[in-house]
C-alpha positions as CSV (number, residue, x, y, z in Angstrom):
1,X,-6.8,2.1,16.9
2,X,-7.2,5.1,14.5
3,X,-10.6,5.9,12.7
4,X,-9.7,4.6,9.1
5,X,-8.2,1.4,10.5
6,X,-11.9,1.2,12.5
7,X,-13.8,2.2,9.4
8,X,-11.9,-0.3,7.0
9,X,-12.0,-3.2,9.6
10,X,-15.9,-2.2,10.0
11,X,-16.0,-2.6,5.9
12,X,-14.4,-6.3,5.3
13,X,-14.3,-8.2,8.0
14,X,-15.1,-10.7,9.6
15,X,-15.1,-13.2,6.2
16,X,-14.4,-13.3,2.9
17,X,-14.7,-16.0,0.1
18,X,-11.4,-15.8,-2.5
19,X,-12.2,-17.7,-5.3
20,X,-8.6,-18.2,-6.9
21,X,-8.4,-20.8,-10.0
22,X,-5.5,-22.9,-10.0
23,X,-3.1,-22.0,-7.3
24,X,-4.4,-21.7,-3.6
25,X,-2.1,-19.0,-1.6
26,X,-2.2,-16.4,0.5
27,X,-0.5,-14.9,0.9
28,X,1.9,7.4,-3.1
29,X,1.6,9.5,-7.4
30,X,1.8,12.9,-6.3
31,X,4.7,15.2,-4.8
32,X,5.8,15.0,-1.6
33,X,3.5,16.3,0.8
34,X,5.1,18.6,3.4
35,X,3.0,19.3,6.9
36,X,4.1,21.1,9.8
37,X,2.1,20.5,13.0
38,X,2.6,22.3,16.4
39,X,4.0,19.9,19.1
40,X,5.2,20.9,22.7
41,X,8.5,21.5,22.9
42,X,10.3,19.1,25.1
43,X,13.7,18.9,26.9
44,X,16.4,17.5,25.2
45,X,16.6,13.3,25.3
46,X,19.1,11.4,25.1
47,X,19.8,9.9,21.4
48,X,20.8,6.8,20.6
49,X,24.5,4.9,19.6
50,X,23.0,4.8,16.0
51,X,21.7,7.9,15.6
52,X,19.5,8.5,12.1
53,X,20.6,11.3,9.7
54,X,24.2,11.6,11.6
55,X,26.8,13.9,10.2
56,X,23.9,15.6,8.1
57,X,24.6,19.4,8.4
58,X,21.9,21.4,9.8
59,X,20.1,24.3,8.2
60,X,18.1,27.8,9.6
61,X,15.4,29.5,8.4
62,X,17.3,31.8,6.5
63,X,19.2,29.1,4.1
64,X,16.8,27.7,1.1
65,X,14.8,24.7,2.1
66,X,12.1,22.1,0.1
67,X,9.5,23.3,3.1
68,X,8.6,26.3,0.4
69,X,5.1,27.7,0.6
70,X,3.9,27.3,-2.8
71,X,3.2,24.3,-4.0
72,X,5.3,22.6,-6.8
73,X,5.0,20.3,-9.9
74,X,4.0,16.7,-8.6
75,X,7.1,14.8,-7.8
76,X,9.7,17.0,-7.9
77,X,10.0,17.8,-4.6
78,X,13.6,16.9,-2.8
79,X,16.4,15.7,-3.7
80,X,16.9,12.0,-3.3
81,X,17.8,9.6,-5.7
82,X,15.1,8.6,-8.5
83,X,14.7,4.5,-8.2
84,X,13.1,3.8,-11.5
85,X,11.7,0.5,-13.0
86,X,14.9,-1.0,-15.2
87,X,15.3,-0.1,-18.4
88,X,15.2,-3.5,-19.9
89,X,10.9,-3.2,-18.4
90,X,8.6,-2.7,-20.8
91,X,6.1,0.1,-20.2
92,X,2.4,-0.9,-20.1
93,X,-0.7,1.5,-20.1
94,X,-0.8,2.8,-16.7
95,X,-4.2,1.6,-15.8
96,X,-2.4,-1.9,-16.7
97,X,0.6,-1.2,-14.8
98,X,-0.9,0.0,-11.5
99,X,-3.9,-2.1,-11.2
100,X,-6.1,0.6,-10.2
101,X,-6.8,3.6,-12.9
102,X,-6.7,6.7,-10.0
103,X,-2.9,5.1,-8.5
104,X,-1.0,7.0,-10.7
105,X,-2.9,10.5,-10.7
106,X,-1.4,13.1,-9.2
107,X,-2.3,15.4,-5.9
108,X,-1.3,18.7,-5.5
109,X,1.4,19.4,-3.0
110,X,0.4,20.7,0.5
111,X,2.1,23.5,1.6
112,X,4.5,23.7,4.3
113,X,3.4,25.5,7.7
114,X,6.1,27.9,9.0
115,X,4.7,29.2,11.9
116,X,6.3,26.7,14.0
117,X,6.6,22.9,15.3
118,X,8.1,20.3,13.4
119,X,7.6,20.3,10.0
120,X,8.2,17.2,7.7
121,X,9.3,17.0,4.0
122,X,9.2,13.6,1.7
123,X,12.2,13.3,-0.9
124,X,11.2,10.6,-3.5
125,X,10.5,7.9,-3.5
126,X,10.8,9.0,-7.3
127,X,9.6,11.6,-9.8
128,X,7.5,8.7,-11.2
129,X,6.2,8.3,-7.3
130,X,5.9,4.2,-8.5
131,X,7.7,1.5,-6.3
132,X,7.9,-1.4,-8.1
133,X,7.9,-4.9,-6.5
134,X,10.6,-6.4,-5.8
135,X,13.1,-3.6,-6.6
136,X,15.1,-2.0,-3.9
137,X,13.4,2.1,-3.4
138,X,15.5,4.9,-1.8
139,X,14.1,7.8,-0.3
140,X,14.3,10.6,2.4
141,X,12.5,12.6,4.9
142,X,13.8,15.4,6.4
143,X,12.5,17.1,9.9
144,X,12.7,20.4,10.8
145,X,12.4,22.6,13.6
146,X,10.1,25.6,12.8
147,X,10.3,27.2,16.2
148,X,12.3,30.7,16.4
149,X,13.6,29.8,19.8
150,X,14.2,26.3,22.3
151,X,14.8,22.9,21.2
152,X,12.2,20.0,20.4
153,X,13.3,16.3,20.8
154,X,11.7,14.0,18.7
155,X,11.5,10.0,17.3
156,X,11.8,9.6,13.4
157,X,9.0,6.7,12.0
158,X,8.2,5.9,8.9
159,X,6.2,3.0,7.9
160,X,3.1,2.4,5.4
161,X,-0.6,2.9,6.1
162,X,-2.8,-0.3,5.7
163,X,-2.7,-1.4,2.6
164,X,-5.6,-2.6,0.0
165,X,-2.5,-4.4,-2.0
166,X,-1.5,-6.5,1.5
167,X,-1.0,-10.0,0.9
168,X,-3.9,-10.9,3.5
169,X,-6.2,-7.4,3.8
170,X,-9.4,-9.2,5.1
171,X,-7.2,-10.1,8.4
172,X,-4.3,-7.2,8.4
173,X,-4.0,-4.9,5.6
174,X,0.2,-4.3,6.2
175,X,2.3,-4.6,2.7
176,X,4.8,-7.2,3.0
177,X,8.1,-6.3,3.0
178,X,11.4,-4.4,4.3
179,X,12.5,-0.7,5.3
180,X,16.2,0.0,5.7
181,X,17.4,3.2,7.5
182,X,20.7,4.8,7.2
183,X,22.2,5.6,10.8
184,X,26.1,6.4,11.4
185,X,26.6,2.7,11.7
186,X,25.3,2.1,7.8
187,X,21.9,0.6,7.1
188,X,19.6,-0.7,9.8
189,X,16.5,-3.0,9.0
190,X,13.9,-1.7,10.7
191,X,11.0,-4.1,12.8
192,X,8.6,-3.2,10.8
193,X,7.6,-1.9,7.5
194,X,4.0,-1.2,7.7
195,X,2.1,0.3,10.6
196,X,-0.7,-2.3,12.2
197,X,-3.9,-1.8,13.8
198,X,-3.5,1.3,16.0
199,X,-0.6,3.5,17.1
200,X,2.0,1.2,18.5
201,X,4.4,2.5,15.6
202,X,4.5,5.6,17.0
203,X,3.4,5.4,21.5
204,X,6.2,4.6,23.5
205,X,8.9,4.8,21.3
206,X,12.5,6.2,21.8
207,X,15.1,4.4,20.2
208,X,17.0,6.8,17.8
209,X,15.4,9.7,19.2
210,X,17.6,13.3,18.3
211,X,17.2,17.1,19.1
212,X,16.8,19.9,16.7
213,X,17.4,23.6,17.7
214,X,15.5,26.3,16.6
215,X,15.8,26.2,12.6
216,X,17.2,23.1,12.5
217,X,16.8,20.1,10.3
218,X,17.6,16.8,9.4
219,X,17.5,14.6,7.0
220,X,17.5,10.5,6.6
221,X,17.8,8.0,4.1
222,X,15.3,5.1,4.0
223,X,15.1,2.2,1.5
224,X,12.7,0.0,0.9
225,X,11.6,-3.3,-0.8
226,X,8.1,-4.4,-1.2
227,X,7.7,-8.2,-2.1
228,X,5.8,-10.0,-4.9
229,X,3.2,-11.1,-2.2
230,X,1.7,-7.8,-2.7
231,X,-0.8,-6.9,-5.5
232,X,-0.3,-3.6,-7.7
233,X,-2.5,-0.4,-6.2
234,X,-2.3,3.0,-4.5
235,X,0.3,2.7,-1.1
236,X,0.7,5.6,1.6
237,X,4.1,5.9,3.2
238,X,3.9,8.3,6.7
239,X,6.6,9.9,8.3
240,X,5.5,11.4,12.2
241,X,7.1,13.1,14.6
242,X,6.4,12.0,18.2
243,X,8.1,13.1,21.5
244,X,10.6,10.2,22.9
245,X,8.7,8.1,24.8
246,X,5.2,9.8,24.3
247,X,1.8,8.6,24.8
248,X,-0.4,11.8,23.7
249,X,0.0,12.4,20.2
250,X,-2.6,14.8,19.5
251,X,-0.1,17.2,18.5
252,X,2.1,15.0,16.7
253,X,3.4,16.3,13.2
254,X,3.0,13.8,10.5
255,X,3.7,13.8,6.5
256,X,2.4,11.8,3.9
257,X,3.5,10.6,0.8
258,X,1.1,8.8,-2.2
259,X,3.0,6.4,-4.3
260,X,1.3,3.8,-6.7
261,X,2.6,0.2,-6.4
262,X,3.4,-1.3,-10.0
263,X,4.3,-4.7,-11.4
264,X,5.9,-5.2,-14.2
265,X,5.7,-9.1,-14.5
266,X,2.3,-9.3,-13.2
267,X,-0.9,-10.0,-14.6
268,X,-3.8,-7.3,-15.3
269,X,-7.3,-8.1,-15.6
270,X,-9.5,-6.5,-18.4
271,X,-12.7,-6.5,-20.2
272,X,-14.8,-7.8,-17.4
273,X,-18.5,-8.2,-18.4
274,X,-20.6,-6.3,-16.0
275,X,-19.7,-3.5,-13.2
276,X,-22.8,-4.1,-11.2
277,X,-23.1,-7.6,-10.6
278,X,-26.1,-8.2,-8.6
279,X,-25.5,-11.7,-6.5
280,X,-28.8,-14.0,-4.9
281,X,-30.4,-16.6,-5.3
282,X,-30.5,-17.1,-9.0
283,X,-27.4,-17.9,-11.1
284,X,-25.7,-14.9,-11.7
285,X,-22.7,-14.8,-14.7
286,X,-20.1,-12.9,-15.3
287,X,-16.5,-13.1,-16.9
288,X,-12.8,-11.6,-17.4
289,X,-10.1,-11.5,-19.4
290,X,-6.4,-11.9,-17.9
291,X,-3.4,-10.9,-20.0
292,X,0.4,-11.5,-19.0
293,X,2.5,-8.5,-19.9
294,X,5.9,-10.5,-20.4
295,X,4.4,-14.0,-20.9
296,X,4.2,-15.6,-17.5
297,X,3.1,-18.8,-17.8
298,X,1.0,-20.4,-15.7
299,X,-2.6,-17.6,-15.9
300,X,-5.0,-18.3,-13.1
301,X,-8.2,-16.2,-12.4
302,X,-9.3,-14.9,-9.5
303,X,-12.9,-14.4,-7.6
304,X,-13.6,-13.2,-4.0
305,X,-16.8,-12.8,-2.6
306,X,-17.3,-11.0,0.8
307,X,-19.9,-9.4,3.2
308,X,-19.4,-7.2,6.2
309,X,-21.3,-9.9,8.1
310,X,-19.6,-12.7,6.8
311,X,-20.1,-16.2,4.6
312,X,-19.9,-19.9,4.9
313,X,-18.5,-22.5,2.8
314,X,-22.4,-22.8,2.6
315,X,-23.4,-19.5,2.0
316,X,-22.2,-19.2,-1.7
317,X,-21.9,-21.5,-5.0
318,X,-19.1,-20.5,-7.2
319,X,-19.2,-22.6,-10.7
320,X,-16.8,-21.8,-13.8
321,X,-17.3,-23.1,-16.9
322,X,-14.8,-25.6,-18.5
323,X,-15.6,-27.1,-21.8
324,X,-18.9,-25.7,-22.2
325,X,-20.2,-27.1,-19.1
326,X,-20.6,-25.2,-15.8
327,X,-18.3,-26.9,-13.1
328,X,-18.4,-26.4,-9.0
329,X,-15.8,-25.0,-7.9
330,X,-14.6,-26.2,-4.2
331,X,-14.0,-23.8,-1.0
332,X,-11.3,-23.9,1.8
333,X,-10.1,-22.1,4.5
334,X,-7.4,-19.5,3.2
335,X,-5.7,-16.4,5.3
336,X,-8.1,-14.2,3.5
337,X,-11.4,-15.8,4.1
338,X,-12.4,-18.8,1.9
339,X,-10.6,-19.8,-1.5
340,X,-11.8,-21.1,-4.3
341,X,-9.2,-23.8,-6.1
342,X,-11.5,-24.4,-9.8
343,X,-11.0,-27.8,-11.5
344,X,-8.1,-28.8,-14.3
345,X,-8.7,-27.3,-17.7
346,X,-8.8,-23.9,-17.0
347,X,-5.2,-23.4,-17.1
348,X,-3.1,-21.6,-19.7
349,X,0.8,-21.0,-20.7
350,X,0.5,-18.1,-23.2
351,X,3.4,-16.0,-24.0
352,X,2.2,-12.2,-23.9
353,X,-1.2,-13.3,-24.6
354,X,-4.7,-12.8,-23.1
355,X,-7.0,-16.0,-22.0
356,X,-11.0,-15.3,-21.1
357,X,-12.4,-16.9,-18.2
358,X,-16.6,-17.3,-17.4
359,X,-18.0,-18.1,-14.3
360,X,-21.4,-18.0,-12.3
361,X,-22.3,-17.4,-8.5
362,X,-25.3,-18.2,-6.2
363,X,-26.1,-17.4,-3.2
364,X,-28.0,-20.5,-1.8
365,X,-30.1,-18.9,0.8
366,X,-31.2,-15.1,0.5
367,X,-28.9,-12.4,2.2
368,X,-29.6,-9.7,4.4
369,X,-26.9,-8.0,3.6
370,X,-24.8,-7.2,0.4
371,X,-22.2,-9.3,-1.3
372,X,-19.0,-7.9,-2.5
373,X,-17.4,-9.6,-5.6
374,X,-14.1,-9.0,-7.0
375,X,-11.7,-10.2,-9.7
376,X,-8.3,-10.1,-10.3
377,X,-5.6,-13.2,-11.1
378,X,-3.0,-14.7,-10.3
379,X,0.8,-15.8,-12.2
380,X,3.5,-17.6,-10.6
381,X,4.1,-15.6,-7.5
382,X,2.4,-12.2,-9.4
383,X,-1.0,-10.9,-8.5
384,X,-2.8,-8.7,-10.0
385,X,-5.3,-5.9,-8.2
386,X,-8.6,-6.9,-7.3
387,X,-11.1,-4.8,-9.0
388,X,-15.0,-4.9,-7.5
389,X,-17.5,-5.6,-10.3
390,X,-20.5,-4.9,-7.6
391,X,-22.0,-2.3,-6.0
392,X,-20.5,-1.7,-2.1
């Protein structure tokens, strides 16, 4: 298991408390960052039937490559296809859009090391560097010998880091979805999109391994599709470089690329009344307002309360206020810790428009420890990105 998988598992788990009103389910913007790392140099292996990149015509050192030095305008590096949202979307503020106000800032480009090993170049996904749900995203990554002489053999992966956006984060923060990659057959669905836990992705793996010669390179086409289950917020996509079959990867080059997940028919959450909710044993308030960009019906707020230590059905008190009166709000056992379904009347069909929604939490024994609360919401199969209005 890798340090920030460690540190974020330290951070959220064990349990959680989602307070979701009305429905109960559970469900990188920068240039392409190019980083050469030195790796031993291995024999050639033996590739597979379907080999990735195929009939993709190699280059040297001496021909132009996107592995330049000097670092270049964010997200205009390579030269893949641009997947932009349709035409027919209309464009929101981007705080709005991306659910989290840093998602879409850009970082500056790393330069490329050319003193050898393999070096790796990201080729989209677009200039924007958004991947909308739902919509099918293209993109490359090209690999490159750096060495002056020999051969290296290598295993292309790509798959996301953990992701804060995941459907269920509190158990295993992998986006839901697909990756396709082009091989000489046509497209191949990949097993997984996301990495996991630790560094099974990458150990042990062989299957459409290739060889590049000194100055070589190659490029492949990937595709992928992340699905409504997700929430809107900043996703990583890594590209590595391990030796077929390889179970020391301390020298394995790797590449990075920042992208910021958007949703277009998804709700946002706004004007929320405090960012530095203090929860105990005294009725604490605190409210939101949720606004559907192309009129979803259907709004539902959202509230989850967590601790690094965990919480019990009877741990917390979760009221929001219908009518004028405060109103419990019942717990169950969802994939993401405990959810919170609140009573009838709290439900709205608005076309473009905004609802408010009030609530109140207690803790009814002191904690130890501190509480985590976040809002977001929910619309039809949209979610929107929880945003922590308490100290952590």
């Amino acid at each position: 298991m890798n340090a920030s998988a460690i540190a974020r598992i330290a951070k959220i788990v064990p349990l959680a408390v989602v307070a979701a009103v009305g429905v109960a389910a559970c469900g990188p913007t920068n240039s392409g960052a190019s980083v050469a790392a030195s790796a031993p140099s291995t024999t050639p292996a033996a590739t597979s039937s379907a080999i990735p990149g195929a009939g993709a015509v190699p280059t040297t050192p001496a021909a132009p490559t996107s592995e330049a030095p000097a670092a270049v305008p964010a997200g205009t590096q390579g030269t893949a296809p641009e997947a932009k949202p349709a035409a027919k979307t209309p464009a929101k503020p981007a705080a709005a859009k991306t659910g989290a106000k840093d998602a879409a800032r850009p970082a500056p480009a790393k330069p490329a090391g050319q003193s050898g090993g393999i070096g790796i170049t990201f080729n989209g996904p677009n200039q924007e560097g958004q991947i909308a749900l739902g919509e099918l995203v293209p993109f490359s990554v090209t690999w490159k010998n750096n060495d002056t002489t020999g051969t290296r053999s290598m295993v292309p992966v790509v798959a996301t880091q953990p992701y804060e956006g995941a459907p269920c984060p509190l158990v295993f923060a992998m986006a839901d979805g697909t990756l396709e990659r082009k091989d000489a057959s046509g497209w191949k669905t990949l097993d997984h999109l996301s990495q996991g836990t630790g560094t099974d992705h990458v150990m042990n793996r062989g299957e459409g391994a290739f060889t590049l010669a000194a100055g070589e390179s190659r490029t492949i086409e990937y595709r992928m599709r992340l699905s409504t289950a997700n929430r809107p917020g900043p996703l990583v996509i890594e590209a590595d470089a391990p030796a077929p079959h390889a179970t020391d990867l301390q020298d394995m080059a790797k590449a990075e690329w920042h992208a910021a997940v958007v949703d277009f028919n998804g709700p946002w959450v706004s004007s929320v009344s405090t960012t530095n909710l203090q929860v105990g044993t005294a009725p604490t308030e605190f409210g939101f307002t949720v606004t559907s960009p192309r009129g979803t019906a259907d709004l539902h707020p959202e509230v989850v309360v967590s601790s690094p230590y965990g919480l019990t059905e009877g741990d917390v008190a979760l009221e929001a206020k219908v009518g004028g009166a405060w109103t419990p709000v019942a717990l169950h056992d969802d994939c993401g810790g405990l959810t919170a379904v609140a009573p009838t009347g709290l439900e709205v069909k608005r076309s473009g428009d905004s609802a408010e929604y009030a609530f109140r939490i207690t803790m009814t024994k002191p904690s130890q420890h501190g509480v985590n609360v976040q809002v977001a919401a929910r619309a039809g199969d949209h979610r929107a990105t929880l945003d922590y209005i308490s100290p952590r």
